[in-house]
DSSP file (Angstrom, degrees, kcal/mol; ACC not computed):
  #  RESIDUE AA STRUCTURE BP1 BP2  ACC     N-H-->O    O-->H-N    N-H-->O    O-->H-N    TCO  KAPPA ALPHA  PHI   PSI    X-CA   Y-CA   Z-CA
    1    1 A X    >         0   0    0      0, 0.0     3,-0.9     0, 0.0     4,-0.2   0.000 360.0 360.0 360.0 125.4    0.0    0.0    0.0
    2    2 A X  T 3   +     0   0    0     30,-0.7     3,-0.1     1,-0.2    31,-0.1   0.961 360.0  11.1 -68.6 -43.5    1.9    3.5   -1.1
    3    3 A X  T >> S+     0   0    0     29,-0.2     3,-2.2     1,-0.1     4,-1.9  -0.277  77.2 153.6-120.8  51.2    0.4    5.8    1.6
    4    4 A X  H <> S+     0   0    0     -3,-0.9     4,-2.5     1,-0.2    -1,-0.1   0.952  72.9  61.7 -40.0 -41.4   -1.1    3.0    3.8
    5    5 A X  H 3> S+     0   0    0      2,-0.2     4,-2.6     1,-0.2    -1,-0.2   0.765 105.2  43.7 -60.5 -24.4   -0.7    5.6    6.9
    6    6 A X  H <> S+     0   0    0     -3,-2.2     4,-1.8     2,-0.2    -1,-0.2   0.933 112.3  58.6 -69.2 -56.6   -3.1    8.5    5.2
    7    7 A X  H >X S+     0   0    0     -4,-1.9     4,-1.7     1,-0.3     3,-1.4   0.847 109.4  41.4 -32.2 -73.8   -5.3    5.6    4.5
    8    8 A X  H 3X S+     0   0    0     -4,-2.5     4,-2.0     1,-0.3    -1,-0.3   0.745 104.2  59.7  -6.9 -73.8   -5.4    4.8    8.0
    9    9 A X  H 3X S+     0   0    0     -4,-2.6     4,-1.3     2,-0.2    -1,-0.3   0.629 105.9  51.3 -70.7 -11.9   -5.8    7.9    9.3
   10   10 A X  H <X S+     0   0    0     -4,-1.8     4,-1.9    -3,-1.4    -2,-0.2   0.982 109.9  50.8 -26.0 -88.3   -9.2    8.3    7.2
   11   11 A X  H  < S+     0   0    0     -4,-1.7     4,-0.3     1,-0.2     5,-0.2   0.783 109.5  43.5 -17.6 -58.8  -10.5    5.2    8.4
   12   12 A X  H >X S+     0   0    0     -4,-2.0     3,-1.1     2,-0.2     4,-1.0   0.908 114.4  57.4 -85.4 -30.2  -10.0    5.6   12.3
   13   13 A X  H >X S+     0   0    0     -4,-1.3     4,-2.4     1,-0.3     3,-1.6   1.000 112.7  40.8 -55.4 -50.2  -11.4    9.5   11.7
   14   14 A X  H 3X S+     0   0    0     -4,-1.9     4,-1.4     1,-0.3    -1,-0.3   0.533 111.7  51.9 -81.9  27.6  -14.4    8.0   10.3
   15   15 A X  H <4 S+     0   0    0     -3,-1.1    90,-1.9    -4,-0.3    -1,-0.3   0.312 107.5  58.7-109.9 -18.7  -14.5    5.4   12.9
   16   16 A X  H << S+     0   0    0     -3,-1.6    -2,-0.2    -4,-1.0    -3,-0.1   0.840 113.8  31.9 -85.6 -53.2  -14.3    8.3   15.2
   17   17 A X  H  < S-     0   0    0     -4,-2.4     2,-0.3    -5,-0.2    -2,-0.2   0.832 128.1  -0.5-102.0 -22.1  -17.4   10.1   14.1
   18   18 A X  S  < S-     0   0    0     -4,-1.4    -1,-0.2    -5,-0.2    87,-0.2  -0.973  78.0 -82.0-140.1-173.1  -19.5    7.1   13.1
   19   19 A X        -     0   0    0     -2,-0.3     2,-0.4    48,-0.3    85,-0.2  -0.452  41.2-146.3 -50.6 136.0  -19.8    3.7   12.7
   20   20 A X  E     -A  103   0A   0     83,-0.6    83,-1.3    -2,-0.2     2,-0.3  -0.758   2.5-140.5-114.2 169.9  -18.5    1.8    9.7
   21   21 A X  E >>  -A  102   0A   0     -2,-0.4     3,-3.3    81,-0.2     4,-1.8  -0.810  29.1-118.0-114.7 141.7  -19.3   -1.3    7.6
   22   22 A X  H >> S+     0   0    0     79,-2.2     3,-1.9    -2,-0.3     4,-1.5   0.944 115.9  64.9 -29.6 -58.9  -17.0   -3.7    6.3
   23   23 A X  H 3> S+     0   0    0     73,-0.4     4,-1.6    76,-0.4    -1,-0.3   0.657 106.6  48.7 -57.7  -9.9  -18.0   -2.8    2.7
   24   24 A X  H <> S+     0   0    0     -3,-3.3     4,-1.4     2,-0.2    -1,-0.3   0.731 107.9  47.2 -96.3 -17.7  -16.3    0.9    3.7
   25   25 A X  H <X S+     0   0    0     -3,-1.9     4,-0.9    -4,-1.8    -2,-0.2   0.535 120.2  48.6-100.8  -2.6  -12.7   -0.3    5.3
   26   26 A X  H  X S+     0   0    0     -4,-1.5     4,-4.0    -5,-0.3    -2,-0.2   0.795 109.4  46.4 -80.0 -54.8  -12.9   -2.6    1.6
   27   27 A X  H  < S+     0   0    0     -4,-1.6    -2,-0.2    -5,-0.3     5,-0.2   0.952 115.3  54.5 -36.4 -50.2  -13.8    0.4   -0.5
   28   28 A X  H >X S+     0   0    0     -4,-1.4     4,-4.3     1,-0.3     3,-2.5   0.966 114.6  40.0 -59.2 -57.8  -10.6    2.2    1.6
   29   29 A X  H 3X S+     0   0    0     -4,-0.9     4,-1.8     1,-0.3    -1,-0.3   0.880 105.6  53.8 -82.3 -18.6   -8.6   -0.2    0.8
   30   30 A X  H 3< S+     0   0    0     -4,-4.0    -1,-0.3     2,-0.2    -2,-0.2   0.001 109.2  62.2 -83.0  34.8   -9.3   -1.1   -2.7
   31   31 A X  H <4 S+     0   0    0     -3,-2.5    -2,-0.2    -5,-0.1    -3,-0.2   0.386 107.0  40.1-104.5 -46.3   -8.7    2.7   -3.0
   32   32 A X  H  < S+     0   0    0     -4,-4.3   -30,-0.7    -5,-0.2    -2,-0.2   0.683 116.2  47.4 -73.7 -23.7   -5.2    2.4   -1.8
   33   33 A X  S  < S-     0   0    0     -4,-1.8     2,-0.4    -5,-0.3    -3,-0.1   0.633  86.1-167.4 -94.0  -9.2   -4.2   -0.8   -3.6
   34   34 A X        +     0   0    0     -5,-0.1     2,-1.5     1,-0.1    -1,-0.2  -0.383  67.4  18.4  61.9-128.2   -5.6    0.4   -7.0
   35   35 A X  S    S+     0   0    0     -2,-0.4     2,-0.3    -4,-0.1    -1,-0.1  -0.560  88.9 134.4 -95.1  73.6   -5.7   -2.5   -9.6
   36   36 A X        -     0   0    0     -2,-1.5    -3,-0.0     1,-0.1    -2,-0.0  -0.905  53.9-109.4-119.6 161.3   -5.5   -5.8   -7.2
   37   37 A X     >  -     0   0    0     -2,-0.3     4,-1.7     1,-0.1     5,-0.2   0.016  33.3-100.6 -73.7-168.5   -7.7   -8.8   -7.5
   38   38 A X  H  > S+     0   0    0      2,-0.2     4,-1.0     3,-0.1    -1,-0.1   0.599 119.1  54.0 -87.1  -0.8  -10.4   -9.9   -5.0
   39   39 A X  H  > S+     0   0    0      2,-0.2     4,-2.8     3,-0.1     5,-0.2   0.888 120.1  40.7 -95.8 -51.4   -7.5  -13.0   -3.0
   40   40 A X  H  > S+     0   0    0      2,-0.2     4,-2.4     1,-0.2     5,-0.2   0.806 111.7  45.5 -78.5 -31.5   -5.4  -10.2   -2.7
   41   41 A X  H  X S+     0   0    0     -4,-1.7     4,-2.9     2,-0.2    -1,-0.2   0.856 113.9  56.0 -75.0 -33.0   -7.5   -7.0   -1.6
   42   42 A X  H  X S+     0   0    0     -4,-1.0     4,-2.0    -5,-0.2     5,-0.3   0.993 106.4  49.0 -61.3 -38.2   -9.3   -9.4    1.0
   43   43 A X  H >X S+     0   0    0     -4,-2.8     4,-1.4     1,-0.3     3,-0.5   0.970 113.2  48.0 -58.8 -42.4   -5.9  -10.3    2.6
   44   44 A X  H 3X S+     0   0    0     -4,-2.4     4,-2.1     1,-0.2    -1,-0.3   0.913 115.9  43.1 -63.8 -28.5   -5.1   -6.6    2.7
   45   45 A X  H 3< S+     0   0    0     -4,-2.9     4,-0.4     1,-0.2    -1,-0.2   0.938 111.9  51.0 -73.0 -31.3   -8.3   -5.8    4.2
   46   46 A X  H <X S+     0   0    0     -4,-2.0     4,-2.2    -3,-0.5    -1,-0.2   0.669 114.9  48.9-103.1 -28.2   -8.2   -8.6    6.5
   47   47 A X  H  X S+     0   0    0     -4,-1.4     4,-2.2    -5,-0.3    -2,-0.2   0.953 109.6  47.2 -72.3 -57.9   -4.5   -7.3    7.6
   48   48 A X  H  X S+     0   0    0     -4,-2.1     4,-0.8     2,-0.2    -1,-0.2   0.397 104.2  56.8 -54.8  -8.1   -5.1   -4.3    8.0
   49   49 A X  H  > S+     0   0    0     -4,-0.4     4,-3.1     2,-0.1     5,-0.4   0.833 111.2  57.3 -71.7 -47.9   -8.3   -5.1   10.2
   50   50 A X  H >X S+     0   0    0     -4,-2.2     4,-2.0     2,-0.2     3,-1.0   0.843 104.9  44.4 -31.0 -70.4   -5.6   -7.1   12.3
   51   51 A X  H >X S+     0   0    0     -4,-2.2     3,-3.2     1,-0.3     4,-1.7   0.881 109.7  51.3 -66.0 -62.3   -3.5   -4.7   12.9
   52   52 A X  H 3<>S+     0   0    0     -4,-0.8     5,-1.1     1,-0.3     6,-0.5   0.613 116.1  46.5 -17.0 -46.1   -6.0   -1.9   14.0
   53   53 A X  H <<5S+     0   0    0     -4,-3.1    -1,-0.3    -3,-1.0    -2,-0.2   0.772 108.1  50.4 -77.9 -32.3   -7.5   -4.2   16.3
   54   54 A X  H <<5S+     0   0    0     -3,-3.2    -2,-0.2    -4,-2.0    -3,-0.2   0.977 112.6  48.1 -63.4 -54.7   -4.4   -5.5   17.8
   55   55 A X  T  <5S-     0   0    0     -4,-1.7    -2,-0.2     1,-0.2    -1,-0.2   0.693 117.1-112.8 -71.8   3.3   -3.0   -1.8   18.5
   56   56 A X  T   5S+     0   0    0     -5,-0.4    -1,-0.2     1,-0.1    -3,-0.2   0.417  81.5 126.4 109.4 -34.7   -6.4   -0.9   20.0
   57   57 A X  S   <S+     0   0    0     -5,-1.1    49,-0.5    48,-0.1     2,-0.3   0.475  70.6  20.8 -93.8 -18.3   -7.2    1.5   17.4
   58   58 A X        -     0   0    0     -6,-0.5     2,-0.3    47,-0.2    47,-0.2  -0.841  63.5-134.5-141.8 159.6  -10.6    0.0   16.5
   59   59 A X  E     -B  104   0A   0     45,-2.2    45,-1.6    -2,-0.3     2,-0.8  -0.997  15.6-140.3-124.9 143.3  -13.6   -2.4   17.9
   60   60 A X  E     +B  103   0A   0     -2,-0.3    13,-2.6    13,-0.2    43,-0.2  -0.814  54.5  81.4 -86.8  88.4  -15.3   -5.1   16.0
   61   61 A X  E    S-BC 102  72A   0     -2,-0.8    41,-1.1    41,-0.7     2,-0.3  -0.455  70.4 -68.6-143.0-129.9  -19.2   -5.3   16.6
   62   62 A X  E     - C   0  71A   0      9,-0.6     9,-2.1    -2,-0.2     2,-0.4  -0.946  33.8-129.2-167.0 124.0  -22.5   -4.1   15.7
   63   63 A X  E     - C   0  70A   0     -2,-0.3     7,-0.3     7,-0.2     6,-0.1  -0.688  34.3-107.1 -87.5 129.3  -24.1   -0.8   16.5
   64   64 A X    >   -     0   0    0      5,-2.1     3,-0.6    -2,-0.4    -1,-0.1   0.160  38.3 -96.8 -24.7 159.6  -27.8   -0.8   18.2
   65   65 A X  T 3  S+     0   0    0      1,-0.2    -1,-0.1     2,-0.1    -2,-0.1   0.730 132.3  54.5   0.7 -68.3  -31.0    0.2   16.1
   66   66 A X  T 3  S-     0   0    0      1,-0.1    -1,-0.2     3,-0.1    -2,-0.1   0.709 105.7-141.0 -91.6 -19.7  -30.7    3.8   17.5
   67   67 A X  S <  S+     0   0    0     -3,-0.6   -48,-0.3     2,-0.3    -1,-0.1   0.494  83.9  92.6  61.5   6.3  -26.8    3.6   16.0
   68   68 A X  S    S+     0   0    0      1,-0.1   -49,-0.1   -50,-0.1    -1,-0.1   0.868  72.3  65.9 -83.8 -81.7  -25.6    5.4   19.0
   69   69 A X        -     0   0    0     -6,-0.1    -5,-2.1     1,-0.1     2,-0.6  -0.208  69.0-163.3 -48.1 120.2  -24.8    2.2   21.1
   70   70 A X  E     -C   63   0A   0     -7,-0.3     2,-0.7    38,-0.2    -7,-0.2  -0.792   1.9-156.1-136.0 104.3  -22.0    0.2   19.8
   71   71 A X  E     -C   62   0A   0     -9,-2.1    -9,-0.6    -2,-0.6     3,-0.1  -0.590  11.1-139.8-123.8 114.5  -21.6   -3.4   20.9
   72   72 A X  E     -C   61   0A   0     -2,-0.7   -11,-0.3     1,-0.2     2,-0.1  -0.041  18.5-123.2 -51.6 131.1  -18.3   -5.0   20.7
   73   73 A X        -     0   0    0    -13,-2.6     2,-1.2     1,-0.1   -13,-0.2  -0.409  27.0-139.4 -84.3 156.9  -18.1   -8.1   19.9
   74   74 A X        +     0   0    0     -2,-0.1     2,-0.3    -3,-0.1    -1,-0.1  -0.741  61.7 105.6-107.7  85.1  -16.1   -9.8   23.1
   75   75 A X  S    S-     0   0    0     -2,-1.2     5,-0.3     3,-0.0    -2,-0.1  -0.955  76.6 -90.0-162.0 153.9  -13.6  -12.2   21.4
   76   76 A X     >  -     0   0    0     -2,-0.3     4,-1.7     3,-0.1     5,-0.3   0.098  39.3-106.0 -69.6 177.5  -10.0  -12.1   20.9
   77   77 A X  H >> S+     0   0    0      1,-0.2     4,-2.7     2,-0.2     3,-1.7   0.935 121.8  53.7 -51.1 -55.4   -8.1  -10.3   17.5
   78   78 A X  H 3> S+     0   0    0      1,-0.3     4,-3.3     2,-0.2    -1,-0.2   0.857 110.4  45.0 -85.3 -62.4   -7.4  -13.6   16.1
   79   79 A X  H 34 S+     0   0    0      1,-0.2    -1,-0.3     2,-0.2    -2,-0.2   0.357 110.6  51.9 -76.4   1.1  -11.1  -14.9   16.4
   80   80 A X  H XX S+     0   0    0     -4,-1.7     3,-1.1    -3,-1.7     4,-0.8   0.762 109.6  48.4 -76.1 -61.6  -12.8  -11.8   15.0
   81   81 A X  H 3X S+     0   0    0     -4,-2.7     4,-3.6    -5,-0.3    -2,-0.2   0.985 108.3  57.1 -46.1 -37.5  -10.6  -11.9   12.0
   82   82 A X  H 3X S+     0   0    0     -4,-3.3     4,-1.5    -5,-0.4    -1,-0.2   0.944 108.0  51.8 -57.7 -30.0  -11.6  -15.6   11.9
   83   83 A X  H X> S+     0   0    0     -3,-1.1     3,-4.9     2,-0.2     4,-0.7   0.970 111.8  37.6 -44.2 -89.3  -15.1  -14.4   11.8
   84   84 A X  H 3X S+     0   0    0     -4,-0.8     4,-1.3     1,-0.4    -1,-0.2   0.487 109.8  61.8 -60.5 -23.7  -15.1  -12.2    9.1
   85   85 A X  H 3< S+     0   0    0     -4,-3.6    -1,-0.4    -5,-0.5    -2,-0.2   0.816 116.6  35.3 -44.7 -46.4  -12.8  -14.3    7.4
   86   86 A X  H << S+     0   0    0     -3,-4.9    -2,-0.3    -4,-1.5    -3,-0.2   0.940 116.4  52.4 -82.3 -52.6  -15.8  -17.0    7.6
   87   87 A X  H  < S+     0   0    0     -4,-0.7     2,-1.2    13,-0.1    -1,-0.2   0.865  92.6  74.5 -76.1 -18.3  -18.6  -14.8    7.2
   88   88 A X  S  < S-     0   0    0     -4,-1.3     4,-0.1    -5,-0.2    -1,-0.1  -0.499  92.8-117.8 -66.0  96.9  -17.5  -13.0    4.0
   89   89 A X        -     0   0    0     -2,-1.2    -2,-0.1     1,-0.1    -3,-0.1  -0.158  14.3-131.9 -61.7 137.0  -18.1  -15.5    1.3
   90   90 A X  S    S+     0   0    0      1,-0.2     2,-1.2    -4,-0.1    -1,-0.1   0.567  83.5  76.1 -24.9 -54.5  -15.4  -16.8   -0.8
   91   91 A X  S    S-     0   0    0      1,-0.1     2,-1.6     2,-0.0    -1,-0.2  -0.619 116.3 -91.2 -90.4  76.7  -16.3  -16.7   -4.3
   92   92 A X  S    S+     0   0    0     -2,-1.2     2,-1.1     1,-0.2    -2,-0.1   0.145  74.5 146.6 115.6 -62.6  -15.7  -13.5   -4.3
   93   93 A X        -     0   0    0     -2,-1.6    -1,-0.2     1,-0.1     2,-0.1  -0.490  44.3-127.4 -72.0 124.0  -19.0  -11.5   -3.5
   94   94 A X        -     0   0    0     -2,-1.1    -5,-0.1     1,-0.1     2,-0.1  -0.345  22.3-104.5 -53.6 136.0  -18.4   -8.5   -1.7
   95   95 A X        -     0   0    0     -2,-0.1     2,-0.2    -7,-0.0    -1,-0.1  -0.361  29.3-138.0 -71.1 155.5  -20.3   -7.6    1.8
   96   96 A X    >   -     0   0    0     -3,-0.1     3,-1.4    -2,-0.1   -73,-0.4  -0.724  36.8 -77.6-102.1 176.4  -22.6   -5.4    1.3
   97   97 A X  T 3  S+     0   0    0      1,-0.3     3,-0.1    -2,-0.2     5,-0.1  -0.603 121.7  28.7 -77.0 137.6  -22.8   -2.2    4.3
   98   98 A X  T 3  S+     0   0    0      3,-0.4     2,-0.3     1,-0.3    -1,-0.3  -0.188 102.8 111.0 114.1 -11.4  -24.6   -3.6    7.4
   99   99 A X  S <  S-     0   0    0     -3,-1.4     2,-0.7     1,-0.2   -76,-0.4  -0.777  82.6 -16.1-128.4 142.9  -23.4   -7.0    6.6
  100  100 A X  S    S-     0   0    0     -2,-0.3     2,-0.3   -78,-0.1    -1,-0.2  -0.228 115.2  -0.8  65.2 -23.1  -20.9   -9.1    8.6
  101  101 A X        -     0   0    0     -2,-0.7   -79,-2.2   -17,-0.0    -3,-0.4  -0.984  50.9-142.7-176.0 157.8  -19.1   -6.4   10.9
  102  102 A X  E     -AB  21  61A   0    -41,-1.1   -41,-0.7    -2,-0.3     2,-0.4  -0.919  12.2-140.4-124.3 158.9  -18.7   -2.9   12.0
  103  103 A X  E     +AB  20  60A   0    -83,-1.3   -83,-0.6    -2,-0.3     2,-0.5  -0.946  24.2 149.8-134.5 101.5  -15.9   -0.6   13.1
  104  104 A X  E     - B   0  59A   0    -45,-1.6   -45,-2.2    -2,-0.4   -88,-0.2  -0.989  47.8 -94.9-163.4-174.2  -15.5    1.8   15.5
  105  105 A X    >   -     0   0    0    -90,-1.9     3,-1.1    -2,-0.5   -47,-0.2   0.084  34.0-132.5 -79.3 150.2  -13.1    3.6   17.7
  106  106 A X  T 3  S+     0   0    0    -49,-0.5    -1,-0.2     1,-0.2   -48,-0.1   0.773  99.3  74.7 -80.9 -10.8  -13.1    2.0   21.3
  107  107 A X  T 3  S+     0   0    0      5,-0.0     2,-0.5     2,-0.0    -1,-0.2   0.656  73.9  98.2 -82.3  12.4  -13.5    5.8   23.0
  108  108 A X    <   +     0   0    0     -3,-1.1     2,-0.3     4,-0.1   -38,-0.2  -0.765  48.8 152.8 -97.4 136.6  -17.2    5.8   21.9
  109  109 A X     >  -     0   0    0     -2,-0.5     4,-1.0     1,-0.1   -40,-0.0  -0.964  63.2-106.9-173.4 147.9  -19.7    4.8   24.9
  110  110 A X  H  > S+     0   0    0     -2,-0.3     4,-0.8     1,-0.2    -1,-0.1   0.840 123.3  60.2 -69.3 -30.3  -23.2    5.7   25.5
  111  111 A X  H >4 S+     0   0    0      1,-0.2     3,-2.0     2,-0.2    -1,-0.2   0.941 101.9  53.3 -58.8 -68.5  -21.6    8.1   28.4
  112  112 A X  H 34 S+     0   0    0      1,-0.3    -1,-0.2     2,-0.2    -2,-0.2   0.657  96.1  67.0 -32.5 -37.0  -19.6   10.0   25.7
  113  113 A X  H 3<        0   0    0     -4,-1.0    -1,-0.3     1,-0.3    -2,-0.2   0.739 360.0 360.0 -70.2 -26.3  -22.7   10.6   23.6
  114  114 A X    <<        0   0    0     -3,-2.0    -1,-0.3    -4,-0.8    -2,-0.2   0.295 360.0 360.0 -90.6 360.0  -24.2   13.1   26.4
């Protein structure tokens, strides 16, 4: 990725102010990789979920109804990525937004919102 770090910092801003869908940290990154195939843009996506999640930077769940409340899913880096690895079908088809996962920044908490 040439400027992975801009990239990044995109992401975790909008991760900051709302929730995100898989299908937007895939757009991000088949925006940064240009002309790669679908084996190779999932690995990047799937890498770059890693890391974010390992350093903290992000949480993996699913935001309430109301889209304020954000609940994490409670399971370690390795077995979210195994998730999303599983739920994101294989041949190929893309998630669509709402479907399989969400993103945001771990400082967001129904206290924060007030």
């Amino acid at each position: 990725m040439a400027d992975s770090e801009s990239m990044k910092r995109d992401l975790l801003v909008e991760c900051e102010d709302d929730h995100v869908s898989l299908a937007s940290v895939i757009a991000y990154v088949e925006d940064e990789l240009g002309e790669a195939n679908e084996t190779e843009l999932r690995k990047a996506t799937l890498d770059l979920l890693f890391e974010l999640l390992t350093a903290g930077r992000i949480q993996a769940g699913f935001p309430d109804a109301n889209g304020r409340e954000f609940h994490a899913w409670p399971f370690a880096v390795s077995a979210i990525i195994d998730k999303i690895n599983s739920l994101w079908e294989p041949d190929g088809a893309r998630p669509k937004p709402g479907e399989v996962v969400w993103f945001t920044t771990p400082l967001k908490s129904p206290a924060r919102a007030s």
